[in-house]
MITORDREN-921902 format. One line per 10 residues: their letters; for each residue y, x, z of N, C-alpha, C, O. Coordinates in Angstrom, 1 decimal, always signed. Atoms other than C-alpha are relative to their C-alpha. Example, Ala and Ser with C-alpha at 12.3 -4.5 7.8 and 13.67 -1.06 7.14 Angstrom:
2
as	-1.2 +0.9 +0.0 -4.5 +12.3 +7.8 +1.2 +0.9 +0.0 +1.2 +1.9 +0.7  -1.1 -0.9 +0.0 -1.1 +13.7 +7.1 +1.1 -0.8 +0.8 +2.2 -0.3 +0.9
//
This chain:
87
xxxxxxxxxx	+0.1 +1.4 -0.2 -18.0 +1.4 +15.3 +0.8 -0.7 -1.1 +1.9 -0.3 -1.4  -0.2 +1.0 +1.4 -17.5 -1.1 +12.2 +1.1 -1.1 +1.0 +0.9 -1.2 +2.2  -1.0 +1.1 +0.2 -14.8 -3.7 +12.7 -0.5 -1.4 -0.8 -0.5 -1.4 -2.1  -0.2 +1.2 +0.7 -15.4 -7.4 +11.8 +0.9 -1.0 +0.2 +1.4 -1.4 +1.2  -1.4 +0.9 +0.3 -12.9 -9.6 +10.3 -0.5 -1.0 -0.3 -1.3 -0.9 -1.2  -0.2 +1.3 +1.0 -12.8 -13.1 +9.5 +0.3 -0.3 -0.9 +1.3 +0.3 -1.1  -0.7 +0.1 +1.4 -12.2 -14.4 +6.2 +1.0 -0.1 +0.3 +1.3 -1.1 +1.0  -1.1 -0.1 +0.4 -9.2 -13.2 +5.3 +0.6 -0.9 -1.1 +0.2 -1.1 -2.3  -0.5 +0.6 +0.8 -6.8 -15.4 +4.0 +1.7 +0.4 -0.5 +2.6 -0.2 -1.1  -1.6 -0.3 +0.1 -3.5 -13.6 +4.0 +0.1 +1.5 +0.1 -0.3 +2.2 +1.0
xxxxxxxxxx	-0.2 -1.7 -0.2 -2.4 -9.9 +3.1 +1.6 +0.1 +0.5 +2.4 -0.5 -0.1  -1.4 -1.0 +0.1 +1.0 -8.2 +4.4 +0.2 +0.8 -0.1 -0.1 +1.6 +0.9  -0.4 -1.4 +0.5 +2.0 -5.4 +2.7 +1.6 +0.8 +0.7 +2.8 +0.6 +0.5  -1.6 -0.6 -0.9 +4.6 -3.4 +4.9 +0.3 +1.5 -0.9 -0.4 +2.5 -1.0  -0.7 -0.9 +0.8 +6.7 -1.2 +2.6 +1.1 +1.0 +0.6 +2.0 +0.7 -0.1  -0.8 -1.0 -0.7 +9.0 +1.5 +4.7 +0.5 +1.0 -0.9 -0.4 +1.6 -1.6  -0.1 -1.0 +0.9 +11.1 +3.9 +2.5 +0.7 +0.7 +1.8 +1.3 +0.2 +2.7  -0.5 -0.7 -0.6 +11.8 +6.8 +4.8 -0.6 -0.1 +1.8 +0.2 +0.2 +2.7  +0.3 -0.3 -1.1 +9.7 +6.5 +7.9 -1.2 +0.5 +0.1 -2.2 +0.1 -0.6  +1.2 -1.5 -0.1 +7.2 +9.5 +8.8 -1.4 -1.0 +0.7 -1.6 -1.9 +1.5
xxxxxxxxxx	+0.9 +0.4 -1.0 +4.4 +8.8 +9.7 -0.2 +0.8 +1.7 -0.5 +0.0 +2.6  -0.2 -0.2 -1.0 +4.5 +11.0 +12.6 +1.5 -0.6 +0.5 +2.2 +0.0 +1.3  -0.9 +0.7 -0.9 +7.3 +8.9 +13.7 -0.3 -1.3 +0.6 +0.5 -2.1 +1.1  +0.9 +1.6 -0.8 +5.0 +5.8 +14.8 -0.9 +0.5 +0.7 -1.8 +1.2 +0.3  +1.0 -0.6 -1.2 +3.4 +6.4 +18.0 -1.3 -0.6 -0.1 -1.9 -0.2 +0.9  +1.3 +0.1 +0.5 +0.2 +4.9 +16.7 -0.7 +0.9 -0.8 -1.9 +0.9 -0.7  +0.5 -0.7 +0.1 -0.4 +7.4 +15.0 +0.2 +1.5 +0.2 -0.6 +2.3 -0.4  -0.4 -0.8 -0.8 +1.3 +10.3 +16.6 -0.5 +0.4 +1.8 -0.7 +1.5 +2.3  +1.0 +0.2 -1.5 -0.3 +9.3 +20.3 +1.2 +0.8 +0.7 +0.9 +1.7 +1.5  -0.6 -0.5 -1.2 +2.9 +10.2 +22.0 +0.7 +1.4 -0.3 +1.6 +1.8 +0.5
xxxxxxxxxx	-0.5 -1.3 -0.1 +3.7 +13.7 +20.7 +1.6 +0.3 -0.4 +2.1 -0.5 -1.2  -1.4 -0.1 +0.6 +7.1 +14.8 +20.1 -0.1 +0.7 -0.8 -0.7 +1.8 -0.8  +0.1 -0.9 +1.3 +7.9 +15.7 +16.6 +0.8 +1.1 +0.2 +0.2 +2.2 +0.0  -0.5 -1.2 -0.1 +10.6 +18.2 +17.3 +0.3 +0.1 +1.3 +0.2 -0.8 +2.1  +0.4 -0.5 -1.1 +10.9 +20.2 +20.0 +1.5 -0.4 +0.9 +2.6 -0.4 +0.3  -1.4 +0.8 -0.5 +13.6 +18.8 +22.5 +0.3 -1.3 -0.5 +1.4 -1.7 -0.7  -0.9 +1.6 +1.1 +13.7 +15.2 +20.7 -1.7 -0.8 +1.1 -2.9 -0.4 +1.0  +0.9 +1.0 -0.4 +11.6 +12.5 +22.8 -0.9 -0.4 -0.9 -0.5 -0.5 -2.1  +0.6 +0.9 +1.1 +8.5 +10.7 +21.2 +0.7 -0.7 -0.2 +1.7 -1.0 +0.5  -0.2 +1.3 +0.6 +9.2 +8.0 +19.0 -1.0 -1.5 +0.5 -2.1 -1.8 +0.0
xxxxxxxxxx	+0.9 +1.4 -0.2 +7.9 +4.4 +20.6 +0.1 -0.7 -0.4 +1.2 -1.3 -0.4  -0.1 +1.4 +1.0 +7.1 +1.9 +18.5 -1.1 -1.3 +0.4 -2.1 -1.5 -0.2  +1.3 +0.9 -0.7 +4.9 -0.9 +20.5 -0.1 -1.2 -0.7 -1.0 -2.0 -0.4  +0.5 +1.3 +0.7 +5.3 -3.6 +17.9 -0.5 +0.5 -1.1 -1.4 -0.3 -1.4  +0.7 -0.5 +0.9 +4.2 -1.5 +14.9 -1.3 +0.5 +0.7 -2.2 -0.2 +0.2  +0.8 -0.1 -1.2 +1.5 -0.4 +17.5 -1.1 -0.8 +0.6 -2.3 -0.5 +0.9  +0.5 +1.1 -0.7 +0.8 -3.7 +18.9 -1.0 -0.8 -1.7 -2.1 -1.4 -1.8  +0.7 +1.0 +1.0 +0.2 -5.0 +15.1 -1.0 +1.2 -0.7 -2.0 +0.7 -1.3  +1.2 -0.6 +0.8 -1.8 -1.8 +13.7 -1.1 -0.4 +0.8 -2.0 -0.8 +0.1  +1.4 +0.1 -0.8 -4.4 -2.4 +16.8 -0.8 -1.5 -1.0 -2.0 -1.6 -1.2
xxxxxxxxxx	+1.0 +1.4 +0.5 -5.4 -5.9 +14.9 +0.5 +0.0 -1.5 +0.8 -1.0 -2.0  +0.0 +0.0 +1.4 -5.0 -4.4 +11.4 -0.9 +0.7 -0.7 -1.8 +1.3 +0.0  +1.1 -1.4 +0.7 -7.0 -2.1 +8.8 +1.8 +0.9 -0.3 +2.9 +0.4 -0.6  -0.9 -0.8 -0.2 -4.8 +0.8 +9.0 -0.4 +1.0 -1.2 -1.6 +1.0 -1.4  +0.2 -0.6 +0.7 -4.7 +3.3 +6.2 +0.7 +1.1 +0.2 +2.0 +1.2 +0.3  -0.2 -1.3 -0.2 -5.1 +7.0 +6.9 +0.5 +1.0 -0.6 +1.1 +2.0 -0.3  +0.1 -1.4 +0.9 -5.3 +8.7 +4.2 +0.5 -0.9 -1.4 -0.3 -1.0 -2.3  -1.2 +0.5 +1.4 -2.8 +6.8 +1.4 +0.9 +1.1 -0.3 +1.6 +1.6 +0.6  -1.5 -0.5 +0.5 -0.3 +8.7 -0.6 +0.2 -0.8 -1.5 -0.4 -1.5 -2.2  +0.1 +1.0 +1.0 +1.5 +7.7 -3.2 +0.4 +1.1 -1.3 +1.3 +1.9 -1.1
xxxxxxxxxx	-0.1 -0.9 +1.1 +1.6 +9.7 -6.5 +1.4 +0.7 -0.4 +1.6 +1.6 -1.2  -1.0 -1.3 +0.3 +4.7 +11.0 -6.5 +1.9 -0.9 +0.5 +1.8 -2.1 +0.9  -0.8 +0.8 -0.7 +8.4 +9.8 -5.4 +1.4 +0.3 -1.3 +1.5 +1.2 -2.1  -0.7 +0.8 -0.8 +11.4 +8.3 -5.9 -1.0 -1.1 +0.0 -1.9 -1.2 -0.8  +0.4 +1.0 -0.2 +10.5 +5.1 -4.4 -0.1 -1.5 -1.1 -1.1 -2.2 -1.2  +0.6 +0.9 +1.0 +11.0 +2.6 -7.2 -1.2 +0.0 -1.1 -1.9 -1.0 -1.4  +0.6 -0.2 +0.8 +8.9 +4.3 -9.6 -1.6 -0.3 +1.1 -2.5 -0.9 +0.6  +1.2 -0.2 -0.8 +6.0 +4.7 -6.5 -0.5 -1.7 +0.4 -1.6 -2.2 +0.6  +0.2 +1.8 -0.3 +6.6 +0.5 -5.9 -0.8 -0.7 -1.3 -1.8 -1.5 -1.4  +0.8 +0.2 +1.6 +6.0 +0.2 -9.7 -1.8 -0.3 +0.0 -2.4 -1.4 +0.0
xxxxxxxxxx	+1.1 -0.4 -0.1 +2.7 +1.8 -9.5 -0.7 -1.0 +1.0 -1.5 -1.8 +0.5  +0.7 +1.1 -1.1 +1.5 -0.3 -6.1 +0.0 -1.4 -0.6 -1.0 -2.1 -0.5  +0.4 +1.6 +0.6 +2.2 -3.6 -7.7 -0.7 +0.0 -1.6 -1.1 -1.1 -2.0  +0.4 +0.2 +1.2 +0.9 -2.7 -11.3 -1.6 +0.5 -0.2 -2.5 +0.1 -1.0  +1.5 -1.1 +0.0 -2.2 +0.0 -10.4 +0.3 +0.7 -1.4 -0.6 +0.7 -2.3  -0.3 -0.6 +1.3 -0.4 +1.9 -13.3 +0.6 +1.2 +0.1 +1.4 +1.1 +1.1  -0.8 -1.2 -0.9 +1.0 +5.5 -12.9 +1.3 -0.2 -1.5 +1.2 -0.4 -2.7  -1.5 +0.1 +0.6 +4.7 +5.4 -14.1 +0.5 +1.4 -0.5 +0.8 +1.7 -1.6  -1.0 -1.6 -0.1 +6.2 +9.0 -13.6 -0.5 +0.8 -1.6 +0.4 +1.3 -2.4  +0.5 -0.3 +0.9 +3.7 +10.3 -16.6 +0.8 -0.9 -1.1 +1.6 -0.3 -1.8
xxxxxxx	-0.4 +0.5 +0.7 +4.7 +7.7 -18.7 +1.3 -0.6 -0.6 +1.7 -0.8 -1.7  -1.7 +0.6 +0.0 +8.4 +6.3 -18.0 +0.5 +0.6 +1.2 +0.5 +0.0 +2.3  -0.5 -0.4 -0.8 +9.9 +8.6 -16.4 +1.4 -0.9 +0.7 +2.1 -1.7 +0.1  -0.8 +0.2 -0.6 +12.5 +7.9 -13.6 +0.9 -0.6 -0.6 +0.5 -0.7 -1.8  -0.7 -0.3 +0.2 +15.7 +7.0 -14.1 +0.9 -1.0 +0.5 +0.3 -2.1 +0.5  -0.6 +0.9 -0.7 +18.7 +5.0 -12.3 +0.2 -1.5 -0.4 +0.4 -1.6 -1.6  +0.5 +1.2 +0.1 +18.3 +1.1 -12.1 +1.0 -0.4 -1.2 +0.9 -1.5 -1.7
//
């Protein structure tokens, strides 16, 4: 089933350094990641993917995080080129 959206007039880009994706119960559906440790509930990340385009299958070329933010705002791969190094 296709999804239709209205013209879009506004993007939010939500940026998270350090949260799993199995740790958002949207897309975990409730499972507990480790064994003895409660799911993780998140009903407002949850509540906003249901009325978002959600992206499954993103990674990002390689990490630390500044270098990986580089690349998302430039469409340029960094690590090849300028490597890392502290701010």
């Amino acid at each position: 089933m296709t999804k239709k959206f209205p013209d879009v007039k506004n993007l939010i880009l939500i940026i998270i350094d350090s949260l799993r994706q199995d740790h958002v119960s949207f897309y975990n559906k409730g499972r507990p990641v480790f064994d003895g440790v409660p799911a993780c509930c998140t009903p407002n990340l949850d509540a906003f993917a249901k009325r978002s385009i959600v992206f499954t299958n993103a990674y990002p070329c390689g990490l630390p995080t500044i270098p990986v933010r580089t690349e998302l705002w430039t469409g340029q791969y960094t690590l090849p080129y300028r490597p890392w190094r502290p701010l």
